[in-house]
C-alpha positions, -999 to 999 in steps of 0.1 A, spaced: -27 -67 -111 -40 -32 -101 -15 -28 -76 13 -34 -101 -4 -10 -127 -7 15 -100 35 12 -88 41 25 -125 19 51 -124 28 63 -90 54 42 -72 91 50 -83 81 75 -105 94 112 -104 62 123 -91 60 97 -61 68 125 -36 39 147 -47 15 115 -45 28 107 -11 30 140 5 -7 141 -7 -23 106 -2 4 93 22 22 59 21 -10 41 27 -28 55 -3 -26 24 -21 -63 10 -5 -84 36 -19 -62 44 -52 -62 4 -62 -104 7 -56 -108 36 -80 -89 31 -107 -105 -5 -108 -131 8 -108 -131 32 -138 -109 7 -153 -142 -18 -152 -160 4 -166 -177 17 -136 -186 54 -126 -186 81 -96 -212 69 -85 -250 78 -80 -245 110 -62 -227 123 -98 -260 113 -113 -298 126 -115 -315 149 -90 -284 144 -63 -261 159 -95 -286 190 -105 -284 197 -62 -243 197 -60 -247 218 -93 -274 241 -85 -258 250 -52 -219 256 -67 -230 276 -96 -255 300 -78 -218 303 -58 -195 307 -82 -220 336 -97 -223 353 -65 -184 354 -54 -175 358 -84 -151 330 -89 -130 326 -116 -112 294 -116 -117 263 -96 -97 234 -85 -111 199 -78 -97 170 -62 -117 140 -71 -132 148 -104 -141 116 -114 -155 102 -145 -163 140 -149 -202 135 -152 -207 160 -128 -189 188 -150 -216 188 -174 -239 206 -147 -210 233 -140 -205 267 -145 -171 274 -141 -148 298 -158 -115 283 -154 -116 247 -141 -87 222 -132 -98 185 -124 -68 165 -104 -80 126 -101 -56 97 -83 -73 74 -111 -55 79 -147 -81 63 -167 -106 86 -153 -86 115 -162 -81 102 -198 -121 97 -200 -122 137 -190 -98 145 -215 -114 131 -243 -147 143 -236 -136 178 -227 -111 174 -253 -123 206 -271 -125 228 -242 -100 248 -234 -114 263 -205 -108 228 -184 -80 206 -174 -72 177 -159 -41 164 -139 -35 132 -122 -25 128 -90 16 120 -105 10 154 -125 -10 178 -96 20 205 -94 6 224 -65 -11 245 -90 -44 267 -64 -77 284 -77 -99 309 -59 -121 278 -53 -109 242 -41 -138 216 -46 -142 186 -31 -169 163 -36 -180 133 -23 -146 121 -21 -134 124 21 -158 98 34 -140 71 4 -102 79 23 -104 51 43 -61 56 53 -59 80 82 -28 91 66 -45 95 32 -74 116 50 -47 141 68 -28 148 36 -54 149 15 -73 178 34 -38 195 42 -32 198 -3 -78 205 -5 -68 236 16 -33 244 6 -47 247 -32 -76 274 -23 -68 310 -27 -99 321 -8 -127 294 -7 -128 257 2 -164 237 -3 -168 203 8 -199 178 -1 -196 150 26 -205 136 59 -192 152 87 -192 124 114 -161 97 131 -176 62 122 -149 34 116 -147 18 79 -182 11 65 -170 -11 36 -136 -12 16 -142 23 3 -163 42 31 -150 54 59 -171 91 80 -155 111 94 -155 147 110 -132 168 88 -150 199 104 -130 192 135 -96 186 113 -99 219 94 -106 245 125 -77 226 143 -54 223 113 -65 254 93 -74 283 118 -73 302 88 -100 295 72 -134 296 88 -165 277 82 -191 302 68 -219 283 58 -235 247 62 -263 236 36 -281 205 46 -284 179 15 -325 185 -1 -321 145 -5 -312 136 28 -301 99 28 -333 78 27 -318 36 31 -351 30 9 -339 49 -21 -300 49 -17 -291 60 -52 -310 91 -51 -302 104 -19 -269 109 3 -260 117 40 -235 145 23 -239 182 28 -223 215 14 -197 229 38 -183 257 31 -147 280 45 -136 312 38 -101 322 41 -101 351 66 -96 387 63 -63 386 81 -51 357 61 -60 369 28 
């Protein structure tokens, strides 16, 4: 049923080439998953929630403050819980589910300061600051990983931040899948440089899942000759 919903979103649609040249032709694994489960009534998931959600939020706003950022691009914004926490002058949301994006847009309805796009509508629009949270170690597709990273870096005008494990481990579940995107972006995108690494306060504890997470903060800076 999913499947079929998702082929009229996506699948023969004028935007089909921008999905595809983002999530690949195998992006149908993780996009069916999603938009079940927002569909179901489900959510981001814990790390969008409680002390793991003040952490991501305490770390990107002390950021965006200090660099002075000025709009901000996210791929993977969710059920948009998360949000609530930021601090963001200009901020666009891009989601491969279209009932999460509708939830943002009503919530956020009278905000004219954010946006959200799904993945049909993501026009290659960049910000100073592409986000990306706890989203690369749920791209279970190899192909969905590659093209994925390729558009997270292609959007940023200067900054790139990543929440997520950085390890290879073959497909934990349907939806989990580590791997070590540190190693894709210095061979893939020499141009931007990995500046700083912040370890995650809540560091996954097997004991207390839901309020801890093996993610940390990555984050690249375009370089001078670059720029």
């Amino acid at each position: 049923m999913f499947k079929k919903a998702l082929k009229k979103i996506v699948i023969g649609s004028p935007f089909e080439t921008i999905a595809r040249r983002i999530f690949g032709r195998t992006f149908t694994i993780s996009a069916e998953y999603w938009e079940k489960r927002y569909k179901t009534g489900g959510n981001s998931g814990a790390g969008s929630y409680g002390r793991l959600a003040n952490f991501k939020a305490e770390v990107l706003n002390e950021f965006v403050a200090r660099k002075e950022i000025s709009s901000v691009i996210e791929f993977g914004s969710g059920d948009g819980n998360q949000l609530k926490l930021a601090k963001y002058p200009i901020y666009t949301g891009v989601d491969i589910s279209m009932t999460a994006v509708e939830q943002c847009r009503k919530h956020y309805a009278g905000d004219t300061n954010k946006s959200f796009l799904t993945l049909s509508e993501y026009d290659g629009r960049q910000g100073q600051l592409s986000l990306s949270l706890d989203v690369i170690y749920h791209l279970v597709e190899d192909e969905a990983f590659i093209n994925y990273m390729a558009t997270l870096f292609d959007a940023a005008e200067r900054y790139v931040i990543i929440y997520s494990s950085n390890w290879d481990e073959q497909p934990a579940s349907q939806h989990v899948r580590h791997r070590k995107f540190v190693d894709w972006a210095s061979a893939n995108r020499p141009c931007f440089n990995l500046v700083s690494h912040i370890p995650n306060r809540f560091s996954f504890d097997a004991r207390n899942p839901d309020n801890s997470s093996f993610a940390d903060f990555y984050i690249f800076e375009m370089n001078e000759k670059s720029v």
